[in-house]
C-alpha positions in Angstrom: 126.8 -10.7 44.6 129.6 -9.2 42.8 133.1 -10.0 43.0 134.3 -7.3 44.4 132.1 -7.0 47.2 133.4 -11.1 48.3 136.7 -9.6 48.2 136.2 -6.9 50.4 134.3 -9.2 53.1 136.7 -11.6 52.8 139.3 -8.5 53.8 136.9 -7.3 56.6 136.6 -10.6 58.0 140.5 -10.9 58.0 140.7 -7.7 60.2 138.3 -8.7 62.3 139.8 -12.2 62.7 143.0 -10.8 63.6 142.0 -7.9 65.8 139.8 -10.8 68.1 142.7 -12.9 68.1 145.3 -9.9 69.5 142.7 -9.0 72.2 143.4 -13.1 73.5 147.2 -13.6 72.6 148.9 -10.2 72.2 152.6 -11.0 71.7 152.1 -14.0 68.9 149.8 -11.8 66.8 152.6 -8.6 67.0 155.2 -10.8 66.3 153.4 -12.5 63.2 152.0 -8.9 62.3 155.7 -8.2 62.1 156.8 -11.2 60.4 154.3 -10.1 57.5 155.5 -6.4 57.3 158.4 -7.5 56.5 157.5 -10.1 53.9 155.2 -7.1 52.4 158.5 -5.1 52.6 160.4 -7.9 50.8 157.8 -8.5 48.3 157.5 -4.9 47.6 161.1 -4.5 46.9 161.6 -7.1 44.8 158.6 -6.1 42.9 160.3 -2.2 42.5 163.6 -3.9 41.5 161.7 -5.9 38.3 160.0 -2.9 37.7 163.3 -0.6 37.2 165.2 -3.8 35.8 162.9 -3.7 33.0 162.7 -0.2 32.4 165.9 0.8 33.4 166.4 1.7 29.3 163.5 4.2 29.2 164.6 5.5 32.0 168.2 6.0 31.0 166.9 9.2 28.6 165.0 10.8 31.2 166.3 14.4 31.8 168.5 15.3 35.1 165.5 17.2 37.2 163.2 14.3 36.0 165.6 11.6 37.4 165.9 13.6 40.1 162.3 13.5 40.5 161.7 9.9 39.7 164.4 8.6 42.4 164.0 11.1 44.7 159.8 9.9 45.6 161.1 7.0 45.6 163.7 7.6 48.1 160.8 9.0 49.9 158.3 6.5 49.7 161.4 4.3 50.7 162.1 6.1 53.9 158.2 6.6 54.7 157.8 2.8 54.8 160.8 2.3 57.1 159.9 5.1 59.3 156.2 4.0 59.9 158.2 0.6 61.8 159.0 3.7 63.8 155.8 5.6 64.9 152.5 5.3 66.8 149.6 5.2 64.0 146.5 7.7 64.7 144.4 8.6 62.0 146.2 11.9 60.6 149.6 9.7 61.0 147.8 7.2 58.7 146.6 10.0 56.3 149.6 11.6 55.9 151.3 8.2 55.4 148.8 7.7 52.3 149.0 10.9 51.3 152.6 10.9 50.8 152.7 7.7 49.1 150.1 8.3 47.0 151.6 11.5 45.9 155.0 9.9 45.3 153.4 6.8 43.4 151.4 9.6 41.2 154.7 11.5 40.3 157.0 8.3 39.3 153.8 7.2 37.4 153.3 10.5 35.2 157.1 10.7 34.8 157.4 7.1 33.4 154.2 7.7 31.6 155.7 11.2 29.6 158.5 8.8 28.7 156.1 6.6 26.6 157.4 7.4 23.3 160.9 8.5 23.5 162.6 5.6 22.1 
């Protein structure tokens, strides 16, 4: 078996695990479903802030429209991730959510990427 195919069972068992488990005790499993989106918040901000702390000089020659750019998704992705605390998830909710993130990600990607050999 390959490895990658362990670590996807190993996520599908986790879903599974935790969707049983909310069917028996509803409130504990929302309340520690929330206690880990906010550590995944957390985590994710502190990796962003290590990621701009040590590229904050390549970043420093970027052009106004392209700092505008490069903040501005993620301002977006920022208020994206707080507003989905804030609505009820379908499918096209859940698209769009990934859609808009991905896009965002893609854009502050190729911006940091076009900076590769400015300085």
């Amino acid at each position: 078996m390959s490895t990658r195919f362990i670590h996807w069972s190993i996520v599908v068992l986790l879903a599974v695990g935790i969707t049983v488990l909310q069917q028996f005790t509803g409130p504990v499993v929302g309340i520690m479903m929330l206690a880990l989106r906010i550590l995944i918040i957390a985590g994710l901000v502190y990796f962003a802030y290590t990621l701009w702390r040590n590229n904050r000089a390549r970043l420093q020659w970027l052009t106004g429209r392209r700092k505008l750019l490069f903040y501005g998704a993620a301002a977006l992705i920022v208020l994206v991730v707080i507003g989905s605390f804030f609505i009820t998830w379908t499918l096209m909710s859940t698209l769009w959510f990934f859609v808009v993130i991905g896009g965002c990600g893609y854009v502050m990607w190729r911006i940091w990427r076009d900076t590769a050999g400015w300085y």
